[in-house]
C-alpha positions as CSV (number, residue, x, y, z in Angstrom):
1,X,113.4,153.0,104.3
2,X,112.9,150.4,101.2
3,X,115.5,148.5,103.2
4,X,113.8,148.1,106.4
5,X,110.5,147.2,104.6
6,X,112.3,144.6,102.8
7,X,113.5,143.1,105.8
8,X,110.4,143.1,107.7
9,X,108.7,141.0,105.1
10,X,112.2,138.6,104.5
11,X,111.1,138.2,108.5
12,X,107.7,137.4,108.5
13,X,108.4,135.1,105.2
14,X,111.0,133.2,106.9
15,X,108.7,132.9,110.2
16,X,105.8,131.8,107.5
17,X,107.8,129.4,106.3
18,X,109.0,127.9,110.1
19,X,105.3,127.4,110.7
20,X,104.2,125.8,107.5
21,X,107.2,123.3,107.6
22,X,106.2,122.6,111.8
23,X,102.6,122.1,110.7
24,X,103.5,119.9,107.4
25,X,105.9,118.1,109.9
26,X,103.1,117.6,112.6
27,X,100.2,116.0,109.8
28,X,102.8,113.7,108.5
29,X,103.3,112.0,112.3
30,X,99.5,112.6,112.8
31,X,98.2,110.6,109.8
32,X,101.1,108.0,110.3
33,X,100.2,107.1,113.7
34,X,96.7,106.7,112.2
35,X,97.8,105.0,109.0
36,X,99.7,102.9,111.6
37,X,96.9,102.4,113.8
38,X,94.2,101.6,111.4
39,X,96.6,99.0,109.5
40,X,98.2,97.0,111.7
41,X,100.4,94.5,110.2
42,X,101.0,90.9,110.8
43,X,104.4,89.5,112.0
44,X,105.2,85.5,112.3
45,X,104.6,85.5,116.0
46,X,101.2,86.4,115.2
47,X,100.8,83.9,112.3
48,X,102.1,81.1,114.6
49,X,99.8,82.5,117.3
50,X,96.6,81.8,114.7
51,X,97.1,78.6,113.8
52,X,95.8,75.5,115.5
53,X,97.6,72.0,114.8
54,X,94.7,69.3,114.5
55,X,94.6,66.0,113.8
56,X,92.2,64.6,110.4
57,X,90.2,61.5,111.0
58,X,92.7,59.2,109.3
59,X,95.6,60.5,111.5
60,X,97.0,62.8,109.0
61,X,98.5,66.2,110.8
62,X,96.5,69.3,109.0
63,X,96.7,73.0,109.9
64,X,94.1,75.1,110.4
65,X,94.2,78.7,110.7
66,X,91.7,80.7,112.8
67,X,89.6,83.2,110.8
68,X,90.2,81.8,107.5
69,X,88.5,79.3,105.5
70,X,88.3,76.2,107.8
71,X,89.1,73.7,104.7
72,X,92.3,71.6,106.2
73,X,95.6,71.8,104.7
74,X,97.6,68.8,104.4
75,X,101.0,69.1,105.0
76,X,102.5,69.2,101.3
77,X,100.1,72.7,101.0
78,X,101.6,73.8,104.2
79,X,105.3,72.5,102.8
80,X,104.6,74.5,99.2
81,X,102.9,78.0,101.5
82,X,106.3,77.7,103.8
83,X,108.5,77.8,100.3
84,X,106.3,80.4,99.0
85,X,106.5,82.3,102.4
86,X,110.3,82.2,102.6
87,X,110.7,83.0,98.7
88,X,108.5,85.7,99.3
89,X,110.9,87.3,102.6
90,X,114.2,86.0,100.9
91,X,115.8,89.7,99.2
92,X,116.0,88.9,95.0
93,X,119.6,88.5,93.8
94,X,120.3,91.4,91.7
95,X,123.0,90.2,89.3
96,X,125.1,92.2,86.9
97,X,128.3,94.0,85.4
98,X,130.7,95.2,88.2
């Protein structure tokens, strides 16, 4: 009798437990997709799509980028940003002991 009772509650502990880890399962793809959908990130083709090439009064080439401040960069800024851009995406070299 004590047996039977035992496993009637091992049952409805193990069913608990399906449920809990479906629903835990479930919010963690429902608030990624949002996550995901209220930040959107930025990849280079979208970068490159937001920027306009013009041309300064003296006939210097300057880059402009939509949306930001609309001060002109001269091209050693944009040659120091695309350094510090591919620094930035470059994985660090991890030295040490083998």
């Amino acid at each position: 009798m004590a047996g039977s009772r035992r496993d009637a509650v091992l049952r409805r502990l193990k069913r608990t437990n399906r449920l809990l880890l479906a629903g835990s399962v479930a919010l963690s793809a429902l608030l990624a997709g949002a996550a995901a959908e209220t930040f959107k990130g930025r990849n280079e083709e979208h970068r490159a799509a937001q920027r306009k090439r013009v041309t300064s009064p003296a006939g210097q080439r300057v880059t402009r980028l939509r949306g930001a401040s609309q001060q002109p960069v001269s091209p050693r800024q944009e040659e120091e940003l695309a350094t510090l851009e591919r620094e930035r995406r470059e994985p660090p070299v991890i030295s040490g002991a083998s």
